[in-house]
C-alpha positions in Angstrom: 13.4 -9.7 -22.2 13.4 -6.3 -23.0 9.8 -4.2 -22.4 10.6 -0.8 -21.7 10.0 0.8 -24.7 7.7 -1.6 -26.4 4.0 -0.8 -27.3 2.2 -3.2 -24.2 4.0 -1.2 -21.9 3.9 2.3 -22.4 1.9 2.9 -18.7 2.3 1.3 -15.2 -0.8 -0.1 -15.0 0.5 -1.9 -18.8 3.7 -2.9 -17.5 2.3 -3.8 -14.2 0.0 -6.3 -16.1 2.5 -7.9 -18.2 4.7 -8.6 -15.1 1.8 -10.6 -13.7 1.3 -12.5 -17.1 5.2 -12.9 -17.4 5.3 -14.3 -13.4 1.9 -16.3 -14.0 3.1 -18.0 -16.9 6.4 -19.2 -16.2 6.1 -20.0 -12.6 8.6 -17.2 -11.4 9.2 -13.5 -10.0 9.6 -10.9 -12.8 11.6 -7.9 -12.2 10.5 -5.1 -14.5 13.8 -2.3 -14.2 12.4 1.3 -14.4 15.9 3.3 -14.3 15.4 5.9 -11.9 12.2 5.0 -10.9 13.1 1.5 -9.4 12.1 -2.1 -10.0 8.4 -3.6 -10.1 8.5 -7.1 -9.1 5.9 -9.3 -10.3 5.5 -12.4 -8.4 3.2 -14.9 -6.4 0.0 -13.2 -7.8 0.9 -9.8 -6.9 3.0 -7.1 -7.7 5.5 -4.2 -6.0 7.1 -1.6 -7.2 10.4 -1.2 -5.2 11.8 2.4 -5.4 15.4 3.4 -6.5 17.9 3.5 -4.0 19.2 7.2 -3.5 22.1 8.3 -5.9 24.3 11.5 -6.0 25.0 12.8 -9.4 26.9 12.6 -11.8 25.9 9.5 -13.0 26.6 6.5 -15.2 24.1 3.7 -15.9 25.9 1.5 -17.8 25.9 -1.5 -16.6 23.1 -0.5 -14.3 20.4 -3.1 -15.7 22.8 -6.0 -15.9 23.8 -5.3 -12.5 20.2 -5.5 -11.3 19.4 -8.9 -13.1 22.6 -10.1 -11.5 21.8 -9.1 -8.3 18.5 -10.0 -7.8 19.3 -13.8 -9.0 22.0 -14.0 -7.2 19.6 -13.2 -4.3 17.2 -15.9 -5.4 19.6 -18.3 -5.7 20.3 -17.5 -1.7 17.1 -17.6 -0.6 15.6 -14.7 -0.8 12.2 -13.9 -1.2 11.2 -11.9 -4.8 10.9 -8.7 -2.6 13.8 -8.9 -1.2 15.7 -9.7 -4.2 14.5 -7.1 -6.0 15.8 -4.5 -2.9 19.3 -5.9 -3.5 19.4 -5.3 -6.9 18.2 -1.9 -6.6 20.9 -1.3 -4.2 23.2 -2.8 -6.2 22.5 -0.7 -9.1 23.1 2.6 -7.1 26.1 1.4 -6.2 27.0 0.9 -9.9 25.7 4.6 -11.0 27.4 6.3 -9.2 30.8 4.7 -10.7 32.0 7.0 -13.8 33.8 5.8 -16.1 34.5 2.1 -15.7 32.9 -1.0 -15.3 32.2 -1.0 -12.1 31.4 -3.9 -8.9 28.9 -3.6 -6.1 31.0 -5.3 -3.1 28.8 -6.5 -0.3 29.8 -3.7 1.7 29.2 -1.0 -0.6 25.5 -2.9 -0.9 25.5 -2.6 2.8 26.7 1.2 2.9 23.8 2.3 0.1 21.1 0.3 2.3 22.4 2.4 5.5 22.6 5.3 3.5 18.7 4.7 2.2 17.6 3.6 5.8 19.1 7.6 6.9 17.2 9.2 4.3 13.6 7.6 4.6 14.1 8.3 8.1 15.2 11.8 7.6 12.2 11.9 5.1 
């Protein structure tokens, strides 16, 4: 379901509370994509949002949003909590970005590299 640009959630706080009606409702975590901004996760009565994974421009998001939704249930359907299904798609989707001009594949190790390359930076940070 697309909400980015329609009228309930024009503000966090909006988009924060239609998560939690989404996840309250159907029984399941909702992942809200915010491009560069990250990936609220709504789930379990509560809500997080997760913060993009660093990228180095230039930059292609296509197929940025499909990767995250594929991602994160794929890491669902492994086990994972919400949380930490929503960290692997937005690593995942940096991954993806940062692949110009082609349809592009997050390996495991390139998921892997980006989460070490994160890990670095919030350190350095």
């Amino acid at each position: 379901m697309r909400l980015w640009n329609d009228e309930l959630t024009r503000t966090p706080f909006q988009r924060t509370i239609v998560g939690e009606i989404l996840s309250e409702r159907t029984g399941r975590p909702t992942f809200i994509t915010l491009s560069g901004e990250g990936v609220l996760v709504c789930a379990e009565g509560t809500h997080c949002l997760l913060p993009a994974a660093p990228v180095c421009p230039p930059l292609d998001p296509v197929g940025a949003g499909d990767t995250s939704s594929a991602a994160a249930n794929a890491a669902l359907a492994a086990g994972a909590t919400p949380w930490e299904a929503g960290a692997v798609a937005n690593l995942a989707s940096a991954v993806i970005v940062e692949k110009l001009n082609q349809t592009g594949t997050a390996s495991t190790e390139e998921i892997l590299d980006c989460y070490d390359t994160a890990q670095v930076e919030e350190n350095e940070g």
